[in-house]
C-alpha positions in Angstrom: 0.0 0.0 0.0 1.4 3.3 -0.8 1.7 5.6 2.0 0.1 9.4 1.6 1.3 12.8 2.7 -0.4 14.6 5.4 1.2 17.8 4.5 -1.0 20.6 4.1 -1.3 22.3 0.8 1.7 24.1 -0.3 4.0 21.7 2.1 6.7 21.0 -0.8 7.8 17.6 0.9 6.6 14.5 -1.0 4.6 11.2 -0.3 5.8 8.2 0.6 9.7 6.2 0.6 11.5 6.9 -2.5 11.5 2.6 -3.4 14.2 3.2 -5.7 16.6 3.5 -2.6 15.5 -0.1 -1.2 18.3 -2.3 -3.6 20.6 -0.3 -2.4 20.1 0.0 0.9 19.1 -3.8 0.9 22.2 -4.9 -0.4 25.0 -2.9 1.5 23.4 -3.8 5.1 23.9 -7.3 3.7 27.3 -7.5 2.6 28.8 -8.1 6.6 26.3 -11.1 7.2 26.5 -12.7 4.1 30.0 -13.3 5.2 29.7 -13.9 8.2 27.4 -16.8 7.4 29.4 -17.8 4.3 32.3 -18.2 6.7 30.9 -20.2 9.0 31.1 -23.3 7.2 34.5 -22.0 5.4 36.4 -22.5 8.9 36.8 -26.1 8.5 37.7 -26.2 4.9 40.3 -23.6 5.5 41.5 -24.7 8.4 42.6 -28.0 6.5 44.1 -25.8 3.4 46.3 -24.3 6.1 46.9 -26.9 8.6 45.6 -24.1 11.6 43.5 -25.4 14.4 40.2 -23.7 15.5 41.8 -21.2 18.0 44.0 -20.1 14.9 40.7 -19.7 12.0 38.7 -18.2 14.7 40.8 -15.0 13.4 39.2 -15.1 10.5 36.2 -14.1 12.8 37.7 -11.5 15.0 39.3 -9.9 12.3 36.4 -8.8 10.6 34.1 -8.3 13.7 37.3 -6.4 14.9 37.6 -3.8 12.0 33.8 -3.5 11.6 33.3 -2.6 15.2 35.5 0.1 15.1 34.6 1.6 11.4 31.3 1.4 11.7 30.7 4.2 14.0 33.0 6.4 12.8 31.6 5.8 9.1 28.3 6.6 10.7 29.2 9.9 12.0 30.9 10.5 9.0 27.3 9.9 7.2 25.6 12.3 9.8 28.3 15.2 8.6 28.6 14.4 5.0 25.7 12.1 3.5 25.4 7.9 3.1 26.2 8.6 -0.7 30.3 8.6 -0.9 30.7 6.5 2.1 28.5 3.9 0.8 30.8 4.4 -2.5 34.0 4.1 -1.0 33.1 1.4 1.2 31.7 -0.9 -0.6 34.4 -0.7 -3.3 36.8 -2.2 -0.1 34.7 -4.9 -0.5 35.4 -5.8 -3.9 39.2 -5.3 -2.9 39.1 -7.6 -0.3 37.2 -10.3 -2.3 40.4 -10.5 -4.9 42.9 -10.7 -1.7 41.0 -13.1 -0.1 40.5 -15.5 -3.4 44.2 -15.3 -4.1 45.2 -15.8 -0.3 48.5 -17.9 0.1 48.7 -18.2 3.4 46.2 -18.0 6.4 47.6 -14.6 7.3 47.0 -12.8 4.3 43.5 -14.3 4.2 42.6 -12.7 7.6 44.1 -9.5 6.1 41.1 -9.6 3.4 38.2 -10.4 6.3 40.3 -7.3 8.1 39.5 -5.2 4.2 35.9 -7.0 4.1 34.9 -5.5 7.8 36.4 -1.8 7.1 34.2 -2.0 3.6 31.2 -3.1 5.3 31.1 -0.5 7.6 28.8 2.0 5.2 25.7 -0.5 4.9 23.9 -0.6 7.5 24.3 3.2 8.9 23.7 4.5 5.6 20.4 2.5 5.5 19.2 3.9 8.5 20.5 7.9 7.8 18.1 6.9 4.3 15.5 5.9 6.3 15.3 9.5 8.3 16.3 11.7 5.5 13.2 10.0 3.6 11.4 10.5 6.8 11.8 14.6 7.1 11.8 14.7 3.3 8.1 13.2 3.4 7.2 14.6 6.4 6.1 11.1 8.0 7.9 8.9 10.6 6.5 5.8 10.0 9.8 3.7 9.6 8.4 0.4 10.9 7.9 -1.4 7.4 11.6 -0.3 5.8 13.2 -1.1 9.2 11.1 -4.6 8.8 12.6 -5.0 4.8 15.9 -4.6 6.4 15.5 -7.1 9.0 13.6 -9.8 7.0 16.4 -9.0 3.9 19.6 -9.6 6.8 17.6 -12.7 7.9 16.7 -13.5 4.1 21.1 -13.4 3.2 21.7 -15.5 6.4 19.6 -18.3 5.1 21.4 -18.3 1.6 24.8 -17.9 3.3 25.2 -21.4 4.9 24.0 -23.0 2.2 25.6 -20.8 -0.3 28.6 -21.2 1.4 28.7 -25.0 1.2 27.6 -25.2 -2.8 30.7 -23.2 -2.9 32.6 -25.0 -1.2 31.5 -28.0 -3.1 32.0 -26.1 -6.6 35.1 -24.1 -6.2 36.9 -24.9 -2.8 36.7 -21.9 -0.1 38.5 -19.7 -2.2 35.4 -19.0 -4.0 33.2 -18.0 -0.9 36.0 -14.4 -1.1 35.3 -14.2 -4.8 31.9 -13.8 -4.3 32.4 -10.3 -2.8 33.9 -9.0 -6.0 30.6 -9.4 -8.2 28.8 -7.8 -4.8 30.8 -5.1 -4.6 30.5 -4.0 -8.4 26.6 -4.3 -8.1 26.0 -2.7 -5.0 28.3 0.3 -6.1 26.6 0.6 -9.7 23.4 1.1 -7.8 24.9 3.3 -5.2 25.8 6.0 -7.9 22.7 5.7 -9.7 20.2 5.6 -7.2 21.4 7.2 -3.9 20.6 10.9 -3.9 23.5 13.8 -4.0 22.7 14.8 -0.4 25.0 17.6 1.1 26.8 17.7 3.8 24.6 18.8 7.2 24.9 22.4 8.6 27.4 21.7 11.2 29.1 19.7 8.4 29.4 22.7 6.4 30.8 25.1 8.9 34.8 25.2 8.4 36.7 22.4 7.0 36.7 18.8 7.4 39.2 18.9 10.4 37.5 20.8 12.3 34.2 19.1 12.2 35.3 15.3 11.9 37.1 14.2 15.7 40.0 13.0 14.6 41.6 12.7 17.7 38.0 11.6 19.5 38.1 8.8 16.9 41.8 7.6 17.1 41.1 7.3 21.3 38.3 5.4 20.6 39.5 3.6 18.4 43.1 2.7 20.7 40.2 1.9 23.6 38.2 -0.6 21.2 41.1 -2.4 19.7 43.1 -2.9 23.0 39.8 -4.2 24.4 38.7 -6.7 22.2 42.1 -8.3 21.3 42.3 -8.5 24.8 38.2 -10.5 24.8 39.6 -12.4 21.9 42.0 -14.2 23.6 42.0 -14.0 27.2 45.4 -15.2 29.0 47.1 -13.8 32.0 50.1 -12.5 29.9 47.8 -10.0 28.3 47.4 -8.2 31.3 48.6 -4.6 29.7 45.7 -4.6 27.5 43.0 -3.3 29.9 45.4 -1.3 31.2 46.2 0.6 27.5 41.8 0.3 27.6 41.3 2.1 30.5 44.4 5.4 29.6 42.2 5.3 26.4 39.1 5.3 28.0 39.8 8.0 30.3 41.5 10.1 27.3 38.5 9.6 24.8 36.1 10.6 27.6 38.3 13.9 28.8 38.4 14.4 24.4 34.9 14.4 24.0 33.9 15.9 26.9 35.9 19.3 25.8 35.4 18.9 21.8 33.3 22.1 20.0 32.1 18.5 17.2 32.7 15.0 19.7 32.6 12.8 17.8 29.9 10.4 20.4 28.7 13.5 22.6 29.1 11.4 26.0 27.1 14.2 27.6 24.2 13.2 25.1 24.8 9.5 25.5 24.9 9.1 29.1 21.6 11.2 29.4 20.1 8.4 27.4 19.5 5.8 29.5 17.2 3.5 27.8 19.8 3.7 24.2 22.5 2.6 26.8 20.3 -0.4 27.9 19.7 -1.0 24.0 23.4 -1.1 23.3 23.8 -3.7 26.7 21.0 -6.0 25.5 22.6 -6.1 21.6 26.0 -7.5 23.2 24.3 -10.0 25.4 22.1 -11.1 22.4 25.1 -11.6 20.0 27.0 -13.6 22.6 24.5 -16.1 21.8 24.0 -15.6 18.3 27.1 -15.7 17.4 28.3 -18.6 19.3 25.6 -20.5 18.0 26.3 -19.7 14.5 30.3 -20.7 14.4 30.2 -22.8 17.3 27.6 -25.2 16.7 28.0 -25.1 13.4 32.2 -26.3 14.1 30.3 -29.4 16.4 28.2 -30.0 13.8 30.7 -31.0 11.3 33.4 -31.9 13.1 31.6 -34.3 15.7 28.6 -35.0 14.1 30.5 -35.5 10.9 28.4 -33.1 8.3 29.8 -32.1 5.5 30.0 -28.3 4.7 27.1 -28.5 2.4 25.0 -30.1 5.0 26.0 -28.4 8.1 24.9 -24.9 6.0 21.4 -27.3 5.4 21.1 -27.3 9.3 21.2 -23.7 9.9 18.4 -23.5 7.4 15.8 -23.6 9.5 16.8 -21.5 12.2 16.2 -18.1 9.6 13.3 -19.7 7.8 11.7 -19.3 11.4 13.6 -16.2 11.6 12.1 -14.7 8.7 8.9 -15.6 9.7 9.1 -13.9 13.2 10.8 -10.9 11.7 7.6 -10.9 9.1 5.4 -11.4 12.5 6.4 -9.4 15.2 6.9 -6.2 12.6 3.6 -5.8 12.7 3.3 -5.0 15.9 4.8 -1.5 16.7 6.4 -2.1 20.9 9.1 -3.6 21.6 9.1 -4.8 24.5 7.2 -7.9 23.3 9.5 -8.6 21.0 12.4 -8.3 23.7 10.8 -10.7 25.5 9.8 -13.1 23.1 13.3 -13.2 22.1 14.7 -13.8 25.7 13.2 -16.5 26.4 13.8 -18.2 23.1 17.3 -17.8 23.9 17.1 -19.3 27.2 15.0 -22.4 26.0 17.9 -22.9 23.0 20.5 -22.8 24.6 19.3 -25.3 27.3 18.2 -27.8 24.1 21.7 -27.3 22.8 23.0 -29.2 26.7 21.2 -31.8 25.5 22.5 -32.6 22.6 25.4 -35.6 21.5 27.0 -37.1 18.9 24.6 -39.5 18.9 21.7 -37.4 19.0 19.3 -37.5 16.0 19.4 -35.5 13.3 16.0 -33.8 13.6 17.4 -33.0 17.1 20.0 -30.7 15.4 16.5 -29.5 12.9 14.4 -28.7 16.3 17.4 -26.8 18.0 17.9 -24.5 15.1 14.0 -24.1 15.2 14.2 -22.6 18.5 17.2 -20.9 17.6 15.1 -19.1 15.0 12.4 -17.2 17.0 15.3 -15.2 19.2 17.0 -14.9 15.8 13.6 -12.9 14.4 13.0 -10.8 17.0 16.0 -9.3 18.9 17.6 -7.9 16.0 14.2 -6.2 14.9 13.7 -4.7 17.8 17.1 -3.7 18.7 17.1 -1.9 15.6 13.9 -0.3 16.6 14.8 0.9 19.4 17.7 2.6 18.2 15.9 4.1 15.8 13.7 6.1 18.2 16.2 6.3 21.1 18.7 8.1 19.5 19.4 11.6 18.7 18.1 12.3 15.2 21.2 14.2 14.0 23.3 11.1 14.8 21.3 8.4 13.4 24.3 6.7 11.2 26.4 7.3 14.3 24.4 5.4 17.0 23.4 2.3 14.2 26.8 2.1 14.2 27.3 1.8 17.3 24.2 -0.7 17.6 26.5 -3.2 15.2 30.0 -1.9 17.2 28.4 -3.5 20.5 26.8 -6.5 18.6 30.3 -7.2 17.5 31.7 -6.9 20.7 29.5 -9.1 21.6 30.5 -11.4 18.3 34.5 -11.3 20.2 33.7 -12.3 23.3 31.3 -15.2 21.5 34.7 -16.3 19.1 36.8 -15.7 22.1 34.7 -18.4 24.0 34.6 -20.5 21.3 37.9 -21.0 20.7 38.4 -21.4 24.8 35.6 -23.9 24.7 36.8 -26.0 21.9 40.8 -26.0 21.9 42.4 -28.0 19.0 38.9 -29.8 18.0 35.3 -28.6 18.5 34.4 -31.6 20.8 30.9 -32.3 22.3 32.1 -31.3 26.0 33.6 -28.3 24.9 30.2 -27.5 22.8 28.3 -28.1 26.2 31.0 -25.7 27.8 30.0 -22.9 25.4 26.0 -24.0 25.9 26.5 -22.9 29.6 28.4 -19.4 28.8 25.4 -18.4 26.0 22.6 -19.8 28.7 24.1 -16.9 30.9 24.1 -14.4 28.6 20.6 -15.1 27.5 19.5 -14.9 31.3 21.2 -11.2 31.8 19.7 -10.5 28.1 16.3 -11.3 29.9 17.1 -9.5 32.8 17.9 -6.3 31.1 15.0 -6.3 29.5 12.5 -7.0 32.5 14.2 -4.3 34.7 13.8 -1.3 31.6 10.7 0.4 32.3 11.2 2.7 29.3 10.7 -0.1 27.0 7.1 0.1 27.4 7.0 3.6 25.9 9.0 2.3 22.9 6.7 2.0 20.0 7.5 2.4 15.9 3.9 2.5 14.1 3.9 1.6 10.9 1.4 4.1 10.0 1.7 6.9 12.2 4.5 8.1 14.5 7.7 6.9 16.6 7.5 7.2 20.3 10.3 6.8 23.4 10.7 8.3 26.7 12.5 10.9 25.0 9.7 12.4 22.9 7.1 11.3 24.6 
C-alpha cells in the first residue's frame, strides 16, 4: 500500500519512501552477514588448506568483527556530517578489494588481512540504510519507519539463510577460495546502484561550517578507536600475559572521555549519551544477544561437522531452519509496533535454546539438530528487529548513522567475546564437552539479556507504528 502525505497544501515535501533507494540500501546492510554466514562453514575447509586449528581460523572471525566494530561508527558519524552517498561508495568498493585478496590468499595470514578489508568495507551499509530511512522521513514529512526497518531485518535474515547454504555449494564447486570471490561481483553491483540511485545529499549544517578537520574528531576517533582495539584483542584471547591490554583500555578510555567531553564536534557527545539511558540499555542487550547468536552460529556449526560429521554442504542445510523461522518472526512481530514484546519473546527463546543445545550428542538424532535451530530461530527474528527499533527512536536524530553504528560496534563486541569463548571452549577440535561448555556461557548471557529487559521500564514507551509516528521516553 502506498503511503500518503499529510502535509498541508503548499508543504513541498513529498509522499511516501522513494523505493528506488531499497536495492541499495538492501544490499550494502547485507554485505557483513553474508559473510559472516558464508564463513561459518568455510572454517573447517580452510582450516585443512592451512593446517591451523580452531583457536587459529577463529581469526578469520575477530578480524572482521574487529575492524567493523570500530569503522562502523566512525563511518556513521561520517554519514551524519557528510551524507550515506560517498561513504557507501568508498566502502563498498573495499569490499570488492578484499574479495580479490581473499580469493588469491596464500597463506592464512594474508587471508585474515582480506576479512580485516571486508569489515572496514562493510562499515557503510547498514548506517547509511538507517540515515536513508530519516532523511526519507523529514523529506516526506512522515515517521512511519516500521515497514523499511522490517525490509531490512527480514532482507539480513533472508542473506543468512542463503549464506550457509551458499557457502557449502561453494565449497563444493570451487573450494573456499570461492566464498571471497563472491564479494567482487557484490561489490561491483552494490556500487553501480549506489551512484545511480542514492541521492547527491550535502553535507549537514554543522558539516558545512569550516573544514573537514574541524568538524570530523579525529583525535576523539583515534582514542576510541586505541580503547576498542586494546579491548577486544584482549576478549579475543584472554590469557594472563595479556594483562597490559585493559590497562592501554582504560588510559584510552579516560583520554576519549576527557576528548569528547571538551570537543566544540565530539565525535559520540558522552554528555548526550549518558543522558540516554534507555539507548545505553539498547546497546547492553545487543552484546548480550550476540554472545548467543554468534556462538551459535560458528560454534555449533564447528560441532556439527566436526563431531557430528556433516559435511559443509550439509551443516549450512542445518542452519536453514533457524532463519526460515527467523524470517517468519521478523515478518510477524513487525507488525506490531512495541518492543518490549518482542524483547521478551526473544529472551526467552534464547534461554529455552540454549538449554536444548545441553542436551544434545554425537549420537543425538538429526531432527534434534533441525528442532534446535527451530528454537534458535524465534530469538534470531525478534532481537535484531527490535534492537534496531529501538535505536531508531532512542537516539538523537542528528546522529542516526552514528548510533546504528554503534548498535552493530556493540553486537560485535558481543560477536569477540562469542569467538573468544569459542575457541576457549573447543581448543584444538570442536568436541561435544567443549560444545556443552560454550551451551553454559550463552545460557548466561541469554539470562542477563532477559534480565535487562525485564528491569527497563522505558521499553514500554518504545513503540514504531507503521502508519503513524515513533515514540520513546525521550519524545514522549
Amino acid at each position: 500500500m502506498t503511503e500518503q502525505s499529510t502535509a498541508a497544501p503548499g508543504d513541498t515535501r513529498k509522499a511516501g519512501f522513494d523505493r528506488r533507494l531499497l536495492p541499495p540500501m538492501m544490499l550494502g546492510s547485507v554485505l557483513n552477514p553474508i559473510n559472516s554466514t558464508i564463513i561459518a562453514v568455510a572454517l573447517v575447509p580452510i582450516g585443512v588448506a592451512f593446517g591451523a586449528p580452531v583457536s587459529q581460523t577463529a581469526w578469520l572471525v575477530s578480524a572482521l568483527y574487529l575492524a567493523t566494530a570500530l569503522g562502523q561508527p566512525i563511518v556513521g558519524r561520517l554519514i551524519d556530517l557528510f551524507g550515506p552517498r560517498r561513504l557507501f561508495l568508498l566502502s563498498t568498493s573495499l569490499v570488492g578489494i578484499a574479495g580479490v585478496v581473499g580469493t588469491l590468499a596464500p597463506n592464512l595470514g594474508v587471508l585474515i588481512a582480506a576479512r580485516v578489508l571486508l569489515g572496514f568495507g562493510t562499515c557503510a551499509g547498514y548506517p547509511a540504510a538507517m540515515a536513508l530511512v530519516r532523511s526519507e522521513a523529514e523529506r516526506t514529512g512522515q515517521d512511519s519507519p516500521a515497514g523499511v526497518l522490517t525490509t531490512l531485518a527480514v532482507t539480513n535474515q533472508t542473506i543468512a539463510v542463503v549464506g550457509p547454504l551458499l557457502g557449502g555449494l561453494l565449497i563444493g564447486l570451487g573450494g573456499w577460495r570461492s566464498t571471497f570471490a563472491l564479494n567482487i561481483p557484490l561489490a561491483v553491483v552494490a556500487v553501480v546502484l549506489g551512484r545511480l540511485r542514492l541521492p547527491e545529499q550535502p553535507p549537514t549544517r554543522t558539516a558545512g561550517r569550516g573544514g573537514l578537520a574541524s568538524q570530523v574528531d579525529l583525535p576523539g576517533m583515534g582514542l576510541f578507536a586505541a580503547m576498542l582495539f586494546s579491548l577486544l584483542l584482549f576478549l579475543m584471547n584472554l590469557r594472563p600475559g595479556d594483562w597490559y591490554l585493559p590497562v592501554i583500555t582504560v588510559a584510552a578510555a579516560v583520554g576519549f572521555t576527557l576528548r569528547e567531553l571538551r570537543a566544540k564536534t565530539p565525535f559520540i557527545d558522552l554528555r548526550v549519551l549518558g543522558g540516554n539511558a534507555p539507548l545505553l540499555a539498547t546497546y547492553g542487550r545487543a552484546l548480550v544477544a550476540y554472545i548467543v547468536s554468534y556462538a551459535f552460529l560458528y560454534g555449533f556449526t564447528q560441532w556439527t561437522e566436526e563431531s557430528y560429521g556433516l559435511s559443509p554442504f550439509h551443516a549450512g542445510l542445518v542452519q536453514i531452519p533457524m532463519f526460515l523461522v527467523g524470517i517468519g518472526v521478523s515478518v510477524t512481530v513487525g507488525r506490531r509496533g512495541g518492543v518490549l514484546g518482542k524483547l521478551l519473546l526473544g529472551g526467552v527463546g534464547q534461554i529455552v535454546a540454549c538449554a536444548l543445545m545441553l542436551t544434545l550428542t554425537a549420537a543425538s538424532p538429526i531432527w534434534a539438530l533441525v528442532l534446535l535451530a527451530v528454537v534458535f530461530g524465534v530469538p534470531q527474528g525478534s532481537n535484531s528487529l527490535a534492537l534496531q527499533n529501538s535505536v531508531y527512536v532512542q537516539a538523537d536524530p542528528e546522529r542516526t548513522g552514528s548510533s546504528a553504528g554503534l548498535l552493530r560496534t556493540f553486537a560485535y563486541m558481543g560477536s569477540m567475546i562469542a569467538s573468544s569463548a569459542t575457541a576457549a571452549s573447543f581448543g584444538e577440535r570442536a568436541s561435544t564437552e567443549g560444545m556443552h561448555h560454550l551451551a553454559w556461557i550463552m545460557l548466561g548471557a541469554g539470562v542477563l539479556y532477559l534480565l535487562i529487559t525485564v528491569v527497563d521500564r522505558s521499553l514500554r514507551r518504545v513503540s514504531v507504528d507503521r502508519a503513524g509516528s515513533s515514540s520513546s521516553p525521550a519524545s514522549s
